[in-house]
C-alpha positions as CSV (number, residue, x, y, z in Angstrom):
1,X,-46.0,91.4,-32.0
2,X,-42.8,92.7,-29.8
3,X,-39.6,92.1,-30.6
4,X,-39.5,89.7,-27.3
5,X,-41.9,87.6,-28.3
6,X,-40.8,87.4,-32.4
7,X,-37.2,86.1,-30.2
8,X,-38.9,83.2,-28.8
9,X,-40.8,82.0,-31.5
10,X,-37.9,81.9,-33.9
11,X,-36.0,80.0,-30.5
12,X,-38.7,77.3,-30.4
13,X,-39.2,76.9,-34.3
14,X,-35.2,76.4,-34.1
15,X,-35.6,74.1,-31.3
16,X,-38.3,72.0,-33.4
17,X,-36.2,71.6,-36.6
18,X,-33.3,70.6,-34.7
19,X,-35.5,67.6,-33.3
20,X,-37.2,67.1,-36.1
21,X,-33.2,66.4,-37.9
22,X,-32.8,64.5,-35.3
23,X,-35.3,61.8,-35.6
24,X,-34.2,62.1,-39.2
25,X,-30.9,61.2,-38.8
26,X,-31.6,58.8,-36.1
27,X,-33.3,56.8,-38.4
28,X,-30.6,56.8,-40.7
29,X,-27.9,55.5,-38.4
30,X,-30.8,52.5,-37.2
31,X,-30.6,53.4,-33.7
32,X,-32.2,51.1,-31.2
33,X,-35.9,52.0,-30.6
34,X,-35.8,50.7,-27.0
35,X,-31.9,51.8,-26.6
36,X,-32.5,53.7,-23.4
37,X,-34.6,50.8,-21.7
38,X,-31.6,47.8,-22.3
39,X,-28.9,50.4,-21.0
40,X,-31.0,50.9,-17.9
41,X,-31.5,47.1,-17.8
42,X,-34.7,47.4,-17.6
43,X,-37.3,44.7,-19.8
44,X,-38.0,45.6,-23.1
45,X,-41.5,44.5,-25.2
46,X,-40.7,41.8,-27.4
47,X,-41.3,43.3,-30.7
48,X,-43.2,40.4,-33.1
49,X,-41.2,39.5,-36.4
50,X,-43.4,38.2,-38.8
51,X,-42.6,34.9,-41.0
52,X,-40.0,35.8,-43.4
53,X,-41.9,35.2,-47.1
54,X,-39.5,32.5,-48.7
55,X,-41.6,31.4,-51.8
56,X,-39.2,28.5,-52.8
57,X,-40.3,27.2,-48.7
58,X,-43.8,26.3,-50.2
59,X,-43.1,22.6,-51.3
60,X,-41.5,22.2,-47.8
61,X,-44.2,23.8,-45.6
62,X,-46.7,21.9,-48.0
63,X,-44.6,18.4,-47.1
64,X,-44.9,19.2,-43.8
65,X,-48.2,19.6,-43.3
66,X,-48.9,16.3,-45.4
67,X,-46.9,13.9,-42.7
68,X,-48.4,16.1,-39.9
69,X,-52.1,15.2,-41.6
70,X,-51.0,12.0,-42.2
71,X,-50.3,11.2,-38.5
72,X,-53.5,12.7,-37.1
73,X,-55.0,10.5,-39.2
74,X,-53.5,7.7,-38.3
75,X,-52.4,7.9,-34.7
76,X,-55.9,7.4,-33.1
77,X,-55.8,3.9,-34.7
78,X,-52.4,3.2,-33.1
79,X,-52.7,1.4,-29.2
80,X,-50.8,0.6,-26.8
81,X,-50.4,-3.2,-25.7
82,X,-49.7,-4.4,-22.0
83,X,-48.9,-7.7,-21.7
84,X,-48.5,-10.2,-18.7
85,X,-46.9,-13.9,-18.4
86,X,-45.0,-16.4,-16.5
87,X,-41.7,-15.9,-16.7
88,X,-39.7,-18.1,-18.9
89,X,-36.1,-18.7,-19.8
90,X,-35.1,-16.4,-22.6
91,X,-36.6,-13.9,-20.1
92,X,-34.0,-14.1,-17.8
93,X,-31.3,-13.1,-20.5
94,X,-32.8,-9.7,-20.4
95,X,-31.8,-9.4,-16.9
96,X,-28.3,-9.5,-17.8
97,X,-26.2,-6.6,-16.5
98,X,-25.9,-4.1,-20.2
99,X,-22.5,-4.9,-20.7
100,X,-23.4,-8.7,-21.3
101,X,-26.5,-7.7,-23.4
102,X,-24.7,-5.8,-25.5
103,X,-22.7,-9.1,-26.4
104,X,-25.8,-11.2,-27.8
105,X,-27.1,-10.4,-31.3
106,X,-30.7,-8.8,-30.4
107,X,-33.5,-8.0,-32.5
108,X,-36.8,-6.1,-31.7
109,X,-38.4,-7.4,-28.6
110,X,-41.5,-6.3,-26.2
111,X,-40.2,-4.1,-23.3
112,X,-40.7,-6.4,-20.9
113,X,-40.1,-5.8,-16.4
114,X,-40.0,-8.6,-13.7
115,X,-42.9,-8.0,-11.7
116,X,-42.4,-8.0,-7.8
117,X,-43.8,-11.2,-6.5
118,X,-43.6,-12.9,-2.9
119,X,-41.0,-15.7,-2.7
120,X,-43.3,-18.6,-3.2
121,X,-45.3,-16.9,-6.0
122,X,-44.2,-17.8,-9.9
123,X,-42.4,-14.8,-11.4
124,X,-44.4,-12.7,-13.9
125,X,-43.2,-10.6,-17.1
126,X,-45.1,-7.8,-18.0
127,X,-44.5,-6.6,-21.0
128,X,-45.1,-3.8,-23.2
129,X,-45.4,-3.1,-27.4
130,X,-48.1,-1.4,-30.3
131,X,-50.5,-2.8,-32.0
132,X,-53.5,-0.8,-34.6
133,X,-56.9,-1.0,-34.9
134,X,-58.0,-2.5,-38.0
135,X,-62.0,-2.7,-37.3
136,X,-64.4,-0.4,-36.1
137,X,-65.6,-3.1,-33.6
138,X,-62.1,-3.7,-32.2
139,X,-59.6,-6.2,-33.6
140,X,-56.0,-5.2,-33.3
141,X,-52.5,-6.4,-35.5
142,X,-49.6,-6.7,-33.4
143,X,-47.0,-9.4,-33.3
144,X,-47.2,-12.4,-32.0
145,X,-44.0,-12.0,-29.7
146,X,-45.6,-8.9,-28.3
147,X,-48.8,-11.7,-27.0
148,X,-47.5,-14.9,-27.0
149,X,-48.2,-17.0,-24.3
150,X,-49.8,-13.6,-22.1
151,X,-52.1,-14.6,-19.5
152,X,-53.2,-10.6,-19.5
153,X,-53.5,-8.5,-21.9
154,X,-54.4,-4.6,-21.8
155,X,-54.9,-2.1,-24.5
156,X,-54.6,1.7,-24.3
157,X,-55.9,3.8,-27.1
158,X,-54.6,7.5,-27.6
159,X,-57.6,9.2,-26.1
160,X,-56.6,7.7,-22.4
161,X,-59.3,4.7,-22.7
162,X,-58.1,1.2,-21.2
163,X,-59.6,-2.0,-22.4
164,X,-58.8,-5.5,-21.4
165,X,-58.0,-7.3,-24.4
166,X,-59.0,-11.2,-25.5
167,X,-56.4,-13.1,-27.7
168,X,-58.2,-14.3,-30.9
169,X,-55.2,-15.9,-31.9
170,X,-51.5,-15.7,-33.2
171,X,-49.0,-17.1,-35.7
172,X,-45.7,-18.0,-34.7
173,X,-44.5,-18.3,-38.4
174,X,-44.9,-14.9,-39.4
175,X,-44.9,-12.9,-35.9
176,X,-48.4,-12.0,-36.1
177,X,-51.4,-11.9,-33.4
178,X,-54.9,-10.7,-33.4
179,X,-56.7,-8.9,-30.5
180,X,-60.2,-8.3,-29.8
181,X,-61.9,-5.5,-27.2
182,X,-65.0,-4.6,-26.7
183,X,-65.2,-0.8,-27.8
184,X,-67.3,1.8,-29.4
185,X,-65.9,4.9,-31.4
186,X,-63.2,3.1,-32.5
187,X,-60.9,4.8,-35.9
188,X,-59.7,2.2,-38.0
189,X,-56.3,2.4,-39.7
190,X,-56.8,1.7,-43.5
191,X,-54.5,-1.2,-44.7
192,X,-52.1,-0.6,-47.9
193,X,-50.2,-2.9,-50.0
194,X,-47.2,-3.7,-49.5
195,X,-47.0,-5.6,-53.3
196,X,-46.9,-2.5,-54.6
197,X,-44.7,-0.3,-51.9
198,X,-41.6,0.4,-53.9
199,X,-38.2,1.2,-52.2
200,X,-37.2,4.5,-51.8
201,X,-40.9,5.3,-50.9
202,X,-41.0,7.5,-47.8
203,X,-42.9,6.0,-44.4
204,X,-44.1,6.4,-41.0
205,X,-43.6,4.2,-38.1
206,X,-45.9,5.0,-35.0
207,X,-45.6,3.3,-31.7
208,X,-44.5,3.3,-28.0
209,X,-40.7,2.8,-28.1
210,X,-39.3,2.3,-24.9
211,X,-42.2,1.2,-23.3
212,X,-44.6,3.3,-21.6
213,X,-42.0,6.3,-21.4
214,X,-42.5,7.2,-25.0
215,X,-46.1,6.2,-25.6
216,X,-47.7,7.4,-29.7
217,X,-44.4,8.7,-31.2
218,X,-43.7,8.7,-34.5
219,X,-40.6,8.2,-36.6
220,X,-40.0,9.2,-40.3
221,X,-37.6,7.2,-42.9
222,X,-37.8,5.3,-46.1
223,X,-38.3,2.0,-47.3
224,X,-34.7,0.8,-48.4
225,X,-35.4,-2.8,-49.1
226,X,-38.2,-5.7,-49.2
227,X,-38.0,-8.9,-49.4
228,X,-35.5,-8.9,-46.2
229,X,-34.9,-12.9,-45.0
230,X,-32.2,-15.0,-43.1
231,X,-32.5,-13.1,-40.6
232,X,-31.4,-14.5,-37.0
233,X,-34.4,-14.4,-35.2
234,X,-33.5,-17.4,-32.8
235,X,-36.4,-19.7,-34.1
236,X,-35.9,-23.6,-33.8
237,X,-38.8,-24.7,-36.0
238,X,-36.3,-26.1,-38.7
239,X,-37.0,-23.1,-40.8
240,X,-40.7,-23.0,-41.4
241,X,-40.9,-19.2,-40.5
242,X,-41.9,-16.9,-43.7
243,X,-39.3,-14.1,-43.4
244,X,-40.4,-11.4,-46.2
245,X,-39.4,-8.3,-44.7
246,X,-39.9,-4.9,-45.1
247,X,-36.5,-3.1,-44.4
248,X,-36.4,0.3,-43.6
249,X,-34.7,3.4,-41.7
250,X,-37.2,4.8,-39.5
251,X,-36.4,5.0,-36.0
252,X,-37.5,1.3,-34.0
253,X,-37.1,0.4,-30.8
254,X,-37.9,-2.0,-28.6
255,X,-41.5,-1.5,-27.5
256,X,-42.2,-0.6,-31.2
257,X,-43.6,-4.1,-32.2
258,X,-46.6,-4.6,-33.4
259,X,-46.7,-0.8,-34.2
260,X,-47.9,-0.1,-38.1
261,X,-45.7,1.3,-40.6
262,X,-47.2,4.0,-43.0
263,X,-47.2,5.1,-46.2
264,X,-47.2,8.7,-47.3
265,X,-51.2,8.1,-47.8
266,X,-51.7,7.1,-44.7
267,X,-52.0,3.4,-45.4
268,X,-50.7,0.4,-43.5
269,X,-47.6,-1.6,-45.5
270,X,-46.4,-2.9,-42.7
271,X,-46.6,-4.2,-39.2
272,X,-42.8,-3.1,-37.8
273,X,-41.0,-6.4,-36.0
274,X,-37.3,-6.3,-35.6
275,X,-34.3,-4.5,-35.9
276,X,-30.8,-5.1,-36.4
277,X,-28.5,-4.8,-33.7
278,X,-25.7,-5.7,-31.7
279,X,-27.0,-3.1,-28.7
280,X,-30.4,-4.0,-29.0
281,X,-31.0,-0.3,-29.4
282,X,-31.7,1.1,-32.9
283,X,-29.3,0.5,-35.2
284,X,-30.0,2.3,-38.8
285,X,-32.2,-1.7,-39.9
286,X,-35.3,-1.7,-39.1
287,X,-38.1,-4.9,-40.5
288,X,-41.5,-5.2,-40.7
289,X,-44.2,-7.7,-41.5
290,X,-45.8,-6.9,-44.9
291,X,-49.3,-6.2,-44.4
292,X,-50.9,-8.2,-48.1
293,X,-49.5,-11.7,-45.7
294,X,-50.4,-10.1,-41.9
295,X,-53.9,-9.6,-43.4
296,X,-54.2,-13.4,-45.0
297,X,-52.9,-14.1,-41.9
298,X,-55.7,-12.2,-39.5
299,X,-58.5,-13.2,-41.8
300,X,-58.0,-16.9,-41.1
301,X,-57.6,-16.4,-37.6
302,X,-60.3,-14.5,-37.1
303,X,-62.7,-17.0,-39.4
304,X,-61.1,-20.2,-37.8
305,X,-58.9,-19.0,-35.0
306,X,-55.5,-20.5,-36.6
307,X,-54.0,-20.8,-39.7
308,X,-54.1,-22.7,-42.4
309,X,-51.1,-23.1,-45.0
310,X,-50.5,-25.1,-48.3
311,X,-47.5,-25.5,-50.0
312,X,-45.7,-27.7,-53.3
313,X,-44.2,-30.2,-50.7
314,X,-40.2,-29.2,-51.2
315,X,-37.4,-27.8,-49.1
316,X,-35.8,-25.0,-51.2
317,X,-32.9,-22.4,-50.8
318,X,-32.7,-19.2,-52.6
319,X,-30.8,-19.4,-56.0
320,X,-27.3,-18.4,-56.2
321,X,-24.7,-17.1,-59.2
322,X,-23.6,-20.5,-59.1
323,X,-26.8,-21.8,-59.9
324,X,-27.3,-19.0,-62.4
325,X,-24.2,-20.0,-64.0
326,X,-24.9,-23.9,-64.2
327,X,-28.4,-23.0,-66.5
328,X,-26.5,-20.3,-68.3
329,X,-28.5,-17.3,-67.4
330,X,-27.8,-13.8,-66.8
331,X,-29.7,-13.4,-63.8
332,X,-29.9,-14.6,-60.8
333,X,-33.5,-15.1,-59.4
334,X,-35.9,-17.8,-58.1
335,X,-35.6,-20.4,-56.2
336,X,-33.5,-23.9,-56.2
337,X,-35.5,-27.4,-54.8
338,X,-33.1,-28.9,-52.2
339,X,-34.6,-31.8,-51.2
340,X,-38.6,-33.1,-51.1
341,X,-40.6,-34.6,-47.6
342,X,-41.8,-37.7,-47.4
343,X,-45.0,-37.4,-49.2
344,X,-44.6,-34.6,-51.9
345,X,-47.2,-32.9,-54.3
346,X,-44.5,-31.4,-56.4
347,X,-42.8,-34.5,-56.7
348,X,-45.5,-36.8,-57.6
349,X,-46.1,-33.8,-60.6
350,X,-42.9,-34.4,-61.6
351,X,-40.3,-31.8,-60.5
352,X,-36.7,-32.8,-59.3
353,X,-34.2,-31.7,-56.8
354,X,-31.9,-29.3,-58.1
355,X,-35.0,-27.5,-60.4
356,X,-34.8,-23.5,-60.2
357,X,-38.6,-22.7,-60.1
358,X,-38.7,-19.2,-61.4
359,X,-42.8,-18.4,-61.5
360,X,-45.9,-19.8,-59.8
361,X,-49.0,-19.2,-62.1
362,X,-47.0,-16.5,-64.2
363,X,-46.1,-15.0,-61.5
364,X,-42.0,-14.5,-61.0
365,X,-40.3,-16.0,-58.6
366,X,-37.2,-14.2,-56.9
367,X,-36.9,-15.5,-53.4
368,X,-38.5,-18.1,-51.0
369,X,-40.3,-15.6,-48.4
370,X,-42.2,-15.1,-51.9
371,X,-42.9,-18.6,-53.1
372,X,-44.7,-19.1,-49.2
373,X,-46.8,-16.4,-49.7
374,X,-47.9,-16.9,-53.3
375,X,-48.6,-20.9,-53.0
376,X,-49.3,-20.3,-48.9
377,X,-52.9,-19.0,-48.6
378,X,-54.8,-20.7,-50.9
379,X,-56.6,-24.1,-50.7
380,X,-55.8,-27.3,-50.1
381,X,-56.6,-29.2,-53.8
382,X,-55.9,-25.7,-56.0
383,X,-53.6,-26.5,-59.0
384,X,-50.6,-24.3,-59.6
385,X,-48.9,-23.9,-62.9
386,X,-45.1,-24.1,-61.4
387,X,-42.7,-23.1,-64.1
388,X,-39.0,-24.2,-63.7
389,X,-35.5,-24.4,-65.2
390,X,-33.6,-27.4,-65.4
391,X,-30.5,-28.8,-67.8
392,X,-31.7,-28.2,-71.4
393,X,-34.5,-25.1,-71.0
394,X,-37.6,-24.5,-69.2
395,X,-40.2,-26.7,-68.3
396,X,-43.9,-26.3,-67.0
397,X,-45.8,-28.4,-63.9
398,X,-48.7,-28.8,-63.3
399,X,-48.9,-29.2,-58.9
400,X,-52.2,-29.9,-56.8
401,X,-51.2,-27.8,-53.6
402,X,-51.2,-30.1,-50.3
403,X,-51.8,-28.8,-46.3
404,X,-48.7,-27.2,-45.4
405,X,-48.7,-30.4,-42.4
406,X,-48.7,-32.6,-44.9
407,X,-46.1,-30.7,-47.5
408,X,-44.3,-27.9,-45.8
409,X,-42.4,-25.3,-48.2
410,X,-39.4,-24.0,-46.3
411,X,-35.9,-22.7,-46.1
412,X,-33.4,-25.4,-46.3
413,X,-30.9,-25.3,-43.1
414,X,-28.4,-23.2,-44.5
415,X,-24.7,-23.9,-45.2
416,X,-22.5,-24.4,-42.1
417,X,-19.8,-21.6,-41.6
418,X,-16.5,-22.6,-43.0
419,X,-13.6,-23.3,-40.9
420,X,-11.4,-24.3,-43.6
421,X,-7.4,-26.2,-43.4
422,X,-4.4,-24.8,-45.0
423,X,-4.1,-27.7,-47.4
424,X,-2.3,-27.6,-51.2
425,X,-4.7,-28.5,-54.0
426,X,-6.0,-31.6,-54.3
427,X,-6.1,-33.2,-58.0
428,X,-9.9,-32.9,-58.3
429,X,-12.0,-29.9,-59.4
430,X,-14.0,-29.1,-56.2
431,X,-11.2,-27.4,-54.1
432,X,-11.1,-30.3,-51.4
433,X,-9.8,-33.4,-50.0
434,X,-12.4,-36.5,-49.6
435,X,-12.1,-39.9,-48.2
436,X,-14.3,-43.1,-49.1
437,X,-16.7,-43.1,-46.1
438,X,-15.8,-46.2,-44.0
439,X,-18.2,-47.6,-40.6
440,X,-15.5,-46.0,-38.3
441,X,-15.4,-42.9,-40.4
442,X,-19.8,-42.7,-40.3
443,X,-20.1,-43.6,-36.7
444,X,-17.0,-41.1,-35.7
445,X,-18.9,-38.3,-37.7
446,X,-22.5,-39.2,-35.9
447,X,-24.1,-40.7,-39.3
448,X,-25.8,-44.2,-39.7
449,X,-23.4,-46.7,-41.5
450,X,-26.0,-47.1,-44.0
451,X,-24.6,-43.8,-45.6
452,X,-22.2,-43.8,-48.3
453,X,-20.2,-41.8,-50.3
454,X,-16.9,-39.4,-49.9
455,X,-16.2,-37.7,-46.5
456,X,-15.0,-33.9,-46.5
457,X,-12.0,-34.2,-45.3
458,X,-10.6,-30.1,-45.5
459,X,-10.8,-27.4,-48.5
460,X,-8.7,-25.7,-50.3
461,X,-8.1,-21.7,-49.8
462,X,-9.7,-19.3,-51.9
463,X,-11.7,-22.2,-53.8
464,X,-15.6,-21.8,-53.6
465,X,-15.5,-25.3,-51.5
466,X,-14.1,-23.1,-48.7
467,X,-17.4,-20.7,-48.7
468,X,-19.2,-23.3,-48.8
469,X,-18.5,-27.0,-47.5
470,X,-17.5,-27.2,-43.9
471,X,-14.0,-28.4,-43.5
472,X,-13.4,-30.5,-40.6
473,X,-13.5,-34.3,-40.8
474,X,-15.1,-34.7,-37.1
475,X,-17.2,-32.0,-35.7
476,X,-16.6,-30.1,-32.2
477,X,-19.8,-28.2,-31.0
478,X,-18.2,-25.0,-31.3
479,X,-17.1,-26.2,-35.4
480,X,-19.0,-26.9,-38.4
481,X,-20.8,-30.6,-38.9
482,X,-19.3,-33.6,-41.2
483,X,-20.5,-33.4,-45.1
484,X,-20.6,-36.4,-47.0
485,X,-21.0,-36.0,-51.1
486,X,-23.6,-38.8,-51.9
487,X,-24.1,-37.5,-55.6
488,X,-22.8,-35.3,-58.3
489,X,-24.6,-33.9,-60.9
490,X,-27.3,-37.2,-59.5
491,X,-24.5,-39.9,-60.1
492,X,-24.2,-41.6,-57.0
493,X,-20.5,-41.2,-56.0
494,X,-18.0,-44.4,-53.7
495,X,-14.8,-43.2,-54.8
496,X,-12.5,-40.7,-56.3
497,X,-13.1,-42.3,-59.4
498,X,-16.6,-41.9,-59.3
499,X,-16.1,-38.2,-58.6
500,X,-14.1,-37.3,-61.8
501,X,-16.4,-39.6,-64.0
502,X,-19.2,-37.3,-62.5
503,X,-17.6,-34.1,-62.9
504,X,-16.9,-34.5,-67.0
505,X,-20.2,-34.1,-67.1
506,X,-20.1,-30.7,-65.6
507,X,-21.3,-27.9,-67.9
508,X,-20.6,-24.0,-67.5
509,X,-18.1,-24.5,-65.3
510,X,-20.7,-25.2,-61.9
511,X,-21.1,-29.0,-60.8
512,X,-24.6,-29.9,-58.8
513,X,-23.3,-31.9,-55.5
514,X,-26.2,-33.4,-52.8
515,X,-24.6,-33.3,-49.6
516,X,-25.7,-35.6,-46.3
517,X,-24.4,-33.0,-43.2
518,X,-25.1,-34.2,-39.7
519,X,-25.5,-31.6,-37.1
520,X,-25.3,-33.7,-34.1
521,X,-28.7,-32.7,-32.6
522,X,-31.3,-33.2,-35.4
523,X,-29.3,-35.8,-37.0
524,X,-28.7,-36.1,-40.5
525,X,-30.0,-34.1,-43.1
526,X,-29.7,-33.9,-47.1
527,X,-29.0,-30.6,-48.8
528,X,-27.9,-29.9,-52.8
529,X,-25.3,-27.0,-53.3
530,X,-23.7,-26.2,-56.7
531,X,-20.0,-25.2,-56.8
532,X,-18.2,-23.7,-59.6
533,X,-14.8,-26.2,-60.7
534,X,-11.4,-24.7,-60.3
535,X,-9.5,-24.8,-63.4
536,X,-7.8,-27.7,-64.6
C-alpha cells in the first residue's frame, strides 16, 4: 500500500472515531433527537410515551372501570320522557324573568317550555324528565310530577328509538308514575333496596338534566342521609304525602326526575325527585324516592291502576328531646300521636294522644315517613302489634289496620313559626302570657265560641314557648295563627289556676300541652306539643 493511501485511511478512521465520540457524548448531554427539525420550524413526529407503570394506580384504574361497567349496564335501561299538557298556573311562575325565580324556594321540577300556539288555541307545556325501564315488556318509573296531568307522552330510549307512551297510572303521595310502551329488546334496570343502602355508600344518578341538551349523563356522589322529610314541596293535601327520602350529593337538575339512582352494583335504590335550592339549580341536596315504597307503589298500580293504603287511624309528629325527656329516655326516636280522626282503629285498640309508638311488629320506629311505609302497604283487616311508651313504661297494642280513606296516618300540620313579644316573665312555668278565652276573644281569633281554655297572649325570650307557640293574640296573614291551651298534661284547663294545678303534675321537667290553633283557611285544628318548664 503507498504512503498516499496509508494517509487517507488513517484521515477517515480519524474522521469515524471523532463521530463516533460524538454520538457518544451527544447522548450524554440528552440532546434533542429532532433538535434540527423544531429550529427550522418545521413539524416534528410525535413520538408515543407509553403509560407510566404506577403500581399503587391499580385500585384506582380498577374503581374506574367498575363505575364505567356499571353505567353501561345501566344506561340502556334509562329513557327519556316528553311530556305535553295544558298549561296551568304554577306554570306560569316559571316564566318569571331569573332574577324573580331565584327568589322562590324551588325544588326539582320537569324542564318544561310554552309551546307556540295561535291566539285562540289553549297554551300547552311540554315538558321534559327520566324515567327507567323496569320490565322487559315496557313499564317505566318516573315521578309523577314528570306525568301528571300530560295529555302526551313520548319516550326515548338510548339507542335513538321513540315510543309513544300510555299512563298506567300515578301517585301523587309519593311522586311516583308508571308508563307503559309497546317495545321489544327492551334492558331492564334491576331494582335494589333501599332498606339496606347505608349512608356513606357511593351512587350513580343517570338522567337528562337540563332537558334535552344533556340527554343520558351521569353523575357520581354518595348517599349522605335517608330518611329525609319536611321538606317544602308546596303540597296542600294537609300532609298525607310520605316524604322518606334518599339524600344525597350527586349532581341533579332539573330534567333529572324520574331518573334512577344507583348503587355501586348497579341496582336501583332510588328514583331521584328533588333538590334543595334557592336557584333552582343544583345546590349540593339532592332526594330521591326509595325504590322498596316506588315498587309497592308500581305493583298496585299496575295490578289495580291506583293505590291502595292502610294505616292505624292517627295524626302523628316526629318525636322530639322534649318528648324524650318527658318518658325519661336517652334517645330520641319514634314517633308521638297528635291527635286521632273521626273513626280510629288505633284508638278503638286502645292507644292515646300523646303515646310515643316506637315499633310496629318489632320493627323500630324512628320517624313517620317510616311508620307509612311499614303499616301502608299491607291489607285492610291485617293486625299489627304497635308497641308504645307512655307515663309509667311500655305498653303493647294490638291494631286491626283500616283503608288509609277511612284512617289516614299522616304528619300533623307543623308548629307555626314564632314571632315572639319582648315581654318579662310571667309567674307560670311555660315561658308565656295567657288569657281566659272570652266570645270576643274566640270570634276575634276566627275560633267557634264553643272553645275554651287559655289564649296565647305573647312568650317569653329564650323560653322553649318562643320555639314553639306562636305569639300573637290576633293573627295577620303574613303572622302566625292564635293557640289556645285546652289541656295540660289531659287536665282540661279555664284559668290560670287550672294551669299551675296541671303543671305540679309535671314530671322530668317537660309538661304535655294539646293546643286548638286556627289557621284562618282550614279552620281550627288540634295539635299536642310538649315543652320543657322554666325553673321556678
Amino acid at each position: 500500500m503507498s504512503t498516499h493511501s496509508r494517509n487517507w485511511l488513517k484521515l477517515g478512521a480519524l474522521f469515524g472515531l471523532t463521530f463516533i465520540l460524538g454520538l457518544f457524548f451527544a447522548g450524554l448531554l440528552d440532546f434533542p433527537r429532532n433538535g434540527f427539525a423544531q429550529q427550522r420550524g418545521e413539524h416534528a413526529p410525535i413520538v408515543r410515551v407509553n403509560a407510566p407503570n404506577i403500581p399503587t394506580a391499580r385500585s384506582l384504574i380498577d374503581l374506574s372501570d367498575a363505575y364505567a361497567a356499571v353505567v353501561e349496564a345501566v344506561r340502556p335501561s334509562v329513557v327519556f320522557v316528553q311530556s305535553e299538557r295544558p298549561a296551568t298556573e304554577e306554570d306560569m311562575a316559571e316564566q318569571l324573568p331569573p332574577g324573580m325565580q331565584q327568589m322562590l324556594p324551588q325544588l326539582q321540577q320537569p324542564q318544561r317550555r310554552r309551546s307556540q300556539q295561535q291566539p285562540q288555541e289553549t297554551p300547552m307545556e311540554r315538558g321534559s324528565g327520566s324515567g327507567f325501564i323496569v320490565s322487559t315488556d315496557g313499564y317505566i318509573l318516573t315521578n309523577n310530577h314528570v306525568i301528571e296531568g300530560s295529555t302526551k307522552v313520548t319516550v326515548t330510549l338510548l339507542d335513538g328509538r321513540v315510543f309513544p307512551a300510555r299512563i298506567v297510572g300515578t301517585d301523587k303521595d309519593t311522586d311516583v308514575g308508571v308508563l307503559k310502551i309497546d317495545a321489544t329488546g327492551l334492558t331492564a334496570a334491576a331494582l335494589g333496596s333501599s332498606e339496606k343502602t347505608r349512608v356513606g355508600e357511593w351512587v350513580l344518578a343517570i338522567g337528562n338534566p337540563l332537558g334535552d341538551n344533556l340527554t343520558f349523563s351521569v353523575t357520581q356522589g354518595i348517599v349522605s342521609a335517608k330518611g329525609r322529610s319536611n321538606l317544602d314541596l308546596g303540597d296542600t293535601d294537609g300532609g298525607k304525602v310520605i316524604q322518606d327520602f334518599i339524600q344525597t350529593d350527586a349532581v341533579i337538575n332539573r330534567g333529572n326526575s324520574g331518573g334512577p339512582l344507583v348503587n355501586v352494583r348497579g341496582e336501583v335504590i332510588g328514583i331521584n325527585a328533588a333538590i334543595a335550592s334557592t336557584t333552582g339549580f343544583y345546590n349540593g341536596y339532592a332526594f330521591a324516592v326509595p325504590i322498596d315504597m316506588a315498587r309497592h307503589v308500581m305493583d298496585q298500580i299496575v295490578a289495580n291502576g291506583h293505590v291502595e293504603r292502610t294505616g292505624l287511624g292517627i295524626m302523628v309528629q316526629p318525636a322530639t328531646p322534649e318528648d324524650a325527656a318527658y318518658f325519661g329516655l336517652s334517645t330520641v326516636s319514634g314517633v308521638v300521636i297528635d291527635s286521632f280522626p273521626a273513626s280510629s282503629a288505633a284508638k278503638r285498640a286502645g292507644l292515646e294522644v300523646g303515646d310515643m309508638i316506637t315499633a310496629i311488629d318489632g320493627q323500630p320506629i324512628q320517624y313517620v315517613g317510616q311508620l307509612q311505609q311499614v303499616v301502608g302497604f299491607r291489607n285492610s283487616g291485617d293486625e299489627v302489634k304497635v308497641e308504645v311508651q307512655r307515663r309509667g313504661g311500655k305498653r303493647d297494642f294490638t291494631v286491626r289496620l283500616a283503608p288509609v280513606n277511612a284512617a289516614a296516618d299522616s304528619a300533623s300540620a307543623p308548629p307555626a313559626a314564632t314571632t315572639p313579644n319582648k315581654t318579662e316573665p310571667t309567674s307560670n312555668r311555660l315561658g308565656m302570657t295567657v288569657a281566659p278565652l272570652t266570645t270576643d276573644l274566640a270570634t276575634e281569633a276566627g275560633l267557634p265560641s264553643t272553645v275554651h281554655g287559655l289564649l296565647v297572649k305573647s312568650v317569653v325570650r329564650g323560653s322553649d314557648a318562643e320555639q314553639k307557640i306562636c305569639a300573637e293574640s290576633t293573627a295577620r296573614e303574613d303572622q302566625c295563627a292564635p293557640e289556645v291551651i285546652t289541656e295540660v298534661e289531659g287536665k282540661p284547663v279555664r284559668s290560670e289556676d287550672d294551669l299551675r294545678s296541671a303543671l305540679g303534675t309535671a314530671q322530668h321537667g317537660v309538661v304535655t300541652l294539646t293546643l286548638l290553633s286556627s289557621n284562618g283557611k282550614n279552620g281550627a285544628f288540634s295539635r299536642l306539643l310538649r315543652l320543657r318548664l322554666n325553673e321556678r
